[in-house]
N, C-alpha and C positions, 0 to 999 in steps of 0.2 A: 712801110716797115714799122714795126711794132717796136714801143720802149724799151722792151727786154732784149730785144733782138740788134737795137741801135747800141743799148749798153754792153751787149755782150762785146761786139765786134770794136768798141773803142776801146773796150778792157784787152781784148787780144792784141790788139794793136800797140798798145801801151807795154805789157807783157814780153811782145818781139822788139822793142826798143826801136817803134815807129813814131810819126807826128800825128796825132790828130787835129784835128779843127774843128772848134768845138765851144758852145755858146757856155756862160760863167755867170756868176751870181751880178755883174757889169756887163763887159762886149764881149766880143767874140775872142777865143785866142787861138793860139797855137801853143798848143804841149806835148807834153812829155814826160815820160822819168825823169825826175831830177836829180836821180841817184845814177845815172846810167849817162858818161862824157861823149859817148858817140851820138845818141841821141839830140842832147843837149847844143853842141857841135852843128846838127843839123837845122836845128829851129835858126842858128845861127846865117850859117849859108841861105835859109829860107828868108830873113829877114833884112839879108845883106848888110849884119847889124856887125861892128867889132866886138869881141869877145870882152873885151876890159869893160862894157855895159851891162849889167847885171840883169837876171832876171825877177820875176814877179814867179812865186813859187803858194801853192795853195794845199792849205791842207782840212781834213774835215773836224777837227777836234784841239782841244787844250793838252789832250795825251798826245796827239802826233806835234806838235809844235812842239813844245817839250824835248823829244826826240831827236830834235834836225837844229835846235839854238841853245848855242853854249848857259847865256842866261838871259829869261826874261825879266825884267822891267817889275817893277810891282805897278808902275803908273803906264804901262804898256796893257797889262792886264787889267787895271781900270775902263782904259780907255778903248778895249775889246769889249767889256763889259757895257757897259752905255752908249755906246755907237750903235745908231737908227741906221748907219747907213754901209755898206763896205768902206774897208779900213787898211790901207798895207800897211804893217810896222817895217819899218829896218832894223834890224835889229844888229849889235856890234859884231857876232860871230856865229859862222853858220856850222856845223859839224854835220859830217856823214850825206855830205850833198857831191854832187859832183863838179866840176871844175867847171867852170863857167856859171854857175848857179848859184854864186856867190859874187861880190864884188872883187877887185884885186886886194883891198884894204881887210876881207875877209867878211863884211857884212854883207847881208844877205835880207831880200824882203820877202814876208812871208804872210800871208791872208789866210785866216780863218773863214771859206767859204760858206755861204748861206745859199746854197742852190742844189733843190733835190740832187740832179742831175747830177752834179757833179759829187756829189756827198757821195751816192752812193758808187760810184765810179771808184772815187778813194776810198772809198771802205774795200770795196770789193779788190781793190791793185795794192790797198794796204802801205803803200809809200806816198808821197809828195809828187804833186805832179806840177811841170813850168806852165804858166799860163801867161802870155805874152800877146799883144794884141796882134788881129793878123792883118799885117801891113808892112811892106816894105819901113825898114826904120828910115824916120826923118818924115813921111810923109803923114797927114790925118788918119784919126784912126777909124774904122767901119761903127757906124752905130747900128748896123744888122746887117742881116745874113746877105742881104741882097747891093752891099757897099762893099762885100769883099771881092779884091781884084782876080781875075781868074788864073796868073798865073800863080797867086795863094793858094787858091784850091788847088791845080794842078796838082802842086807840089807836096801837100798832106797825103800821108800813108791812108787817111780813113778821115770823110770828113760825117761830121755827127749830122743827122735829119731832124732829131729832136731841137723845137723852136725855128727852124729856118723863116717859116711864115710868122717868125715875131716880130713884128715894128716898133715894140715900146722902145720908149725912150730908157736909156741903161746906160746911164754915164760912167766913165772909167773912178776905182776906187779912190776913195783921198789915199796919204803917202805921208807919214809921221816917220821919221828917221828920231832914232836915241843911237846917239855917241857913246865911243867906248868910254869918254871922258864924264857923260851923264849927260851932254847937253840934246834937250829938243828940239827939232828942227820941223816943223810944217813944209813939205814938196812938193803936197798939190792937195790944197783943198777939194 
């Protein structure tokens, strides 16, 4: 299957408020609309994860972030700026996401993606999409395509072919939380 052809059918997929599975600027995930609860509902039941655990939500630009959080940070935007490497913020409040796509406390984490693939994916679906790693929750996460368990596959609406024979090493992003209070928090180097 060809790039255009793998892109097309994850964007449809994303589109009918399916899951895909699907490699990230880190590992592999599981997503979705993040704007669409049934969906989101589903990565849930896929990950046999409780809903009060938030997800990792990825977007391709500073204008779409913008869009989905109440306010960014001037030291959140620094700190997008100068990062070598993927970066999740948490940020205090998420707007125009869907339920579950946030924390119960209202924050919400959100990655500025660095990965063709997926860039143009969000360009082209023009919303925010959950990227959640795909593993039963609680268990280690897949560092490639060929560490995900099959009844993960199974259960994705459309899984992506783009990268499957990739073995690099793609460690999960760091994880900097800012409180609504201001304070920083480091969650995972």
């Amino acid at each position: 299957m060809d790039y255009k052809e793998d892109l097309d059918k994850a964007l449809k997929t994303l589109k009918e408020g399916g899951v895909i599975l699907y490699p990230t600027d880190t590992i592999w995930g599981l997503g979705c609309d993040a704007t669409n609860k049934e969906a989101v509902e589903k990565i849930f039941r896929i990950k046999k994860r409780r809903e009060s655990k938030s997800l990792i939500i990825l977007v391709n630009s500073l204008n779409m972030l913008e869009r989905y959080v109440s306010d960014i940070p001037e030291a959140a935007l620094q700190i997008i700026e100068v990062s070598d490497k993927p970066v999740t913020i948490i940020y205090p409040g998420g707007k125009g996401l869907a339920d579950g796509a946030c924390n119960e406390d209202g924050s919400t984490g959100i990655r500025i993606c660095n990965d063709e693939f997926c860039n143009e994916l969000i360009s082209r679906f023009r919303k925010p999409v959950i990227s959640t790693s795909a593993n039963i929750s609680g268990e280690p996460y897949p560092a490639d395509f060929s560490q995900i368990a099959d009844d993960i596959i199974s259960l994705a609406d459309y899984v992506v072919v783009h990268r499957q024979d990739d073995y690099s090493e793609r460690p999960p992003s760091s994880i900097i939380k800012f409180g609504a209070d201001g304070t920083i928090s480091i969650i995972r180097k």
